[in-house]
N, C-alpha and C positions, 0 to 999 in steps of 0.2 A: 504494500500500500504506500507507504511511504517512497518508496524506488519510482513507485509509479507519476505521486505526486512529482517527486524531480525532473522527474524525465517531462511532463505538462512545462514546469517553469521555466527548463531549460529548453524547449521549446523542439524535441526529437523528433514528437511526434509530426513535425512539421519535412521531416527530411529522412523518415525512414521509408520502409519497400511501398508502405500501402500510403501515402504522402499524398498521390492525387484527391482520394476520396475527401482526406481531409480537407485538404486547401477548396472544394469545390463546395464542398459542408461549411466553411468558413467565408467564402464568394456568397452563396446563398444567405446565411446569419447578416451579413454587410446588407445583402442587398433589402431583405426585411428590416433591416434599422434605417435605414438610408430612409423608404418610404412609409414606414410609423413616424419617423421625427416630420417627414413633409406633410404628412399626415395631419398630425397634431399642430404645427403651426396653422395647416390651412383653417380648423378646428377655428383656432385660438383666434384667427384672423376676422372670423366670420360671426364668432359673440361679440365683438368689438365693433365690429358691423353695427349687430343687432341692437348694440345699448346706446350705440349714437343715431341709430335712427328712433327708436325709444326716446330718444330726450328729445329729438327735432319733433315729432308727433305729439308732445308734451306741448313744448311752447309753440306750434302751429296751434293745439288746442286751448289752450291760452287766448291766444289772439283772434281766435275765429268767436268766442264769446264775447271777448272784449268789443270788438266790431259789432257784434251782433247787440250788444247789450245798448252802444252807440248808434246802430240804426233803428231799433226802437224808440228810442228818446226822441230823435230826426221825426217818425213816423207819429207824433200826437199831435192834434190839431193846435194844441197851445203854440209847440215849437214851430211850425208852421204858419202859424198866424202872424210868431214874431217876425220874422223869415222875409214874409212876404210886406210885414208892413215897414221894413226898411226901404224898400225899395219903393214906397210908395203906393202898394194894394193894401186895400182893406174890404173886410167883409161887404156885404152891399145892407142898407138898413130894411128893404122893403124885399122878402124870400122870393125866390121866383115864383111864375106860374108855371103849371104842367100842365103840355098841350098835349090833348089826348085825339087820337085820329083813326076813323072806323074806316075801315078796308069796305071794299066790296062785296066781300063774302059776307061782312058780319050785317050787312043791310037786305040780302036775296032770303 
């Protein structure tokens, strides 16, 4: 056990009779770490993604109420009224009339 151990550190097994096997067992082990680490960045790359589109979705939602809470205000007759009486319009004092108009179907 121990002989054997040595022989591992000293690295024999890398240059005795059956040495292909190994070295192609040791290609292959490379080749599975090479793409678990690509792996795992791509991983890592891609929740990093996810938490800064999560925060952009946050403050777009933010502001889409914000706006929204400001177009309601805009949207009451009071703000409206002022609005317009800068500029010189004001309500009329005497309501309109509704003219109403019968077809010819509604007279046959």
């Amino acid at each position: 056990m121990k002989n054997g151990l040595l022989n591992i550190l000293r690295g024999k097994f890398l240059v005795s009779g059956d040495a292909p096997k190994h070295w192609l067992f040791i290609l292959f082990i490379s080749f599975l770490a090479t793409v678990m680490i690509g792996s795992s960045h791509s991983a890592d790359k891609k929740v990093h993604q996810i938490a800064a589109l999560n925060e952009e979705v946050k403050e777009l939602r933010s502001e889409f109420v914000d706006v929204r809470s400001d177009v309601q205000k805009l949207k009451l007759e009071s703000t409206v009224l002022e609005i317009v009486a800068e500029k010189g319009l004001y309500p009329p004092a005497v309501p309109p009339k509704q003219i109403k108009v019968k077809s010819n179907q509604e007279e046959e």
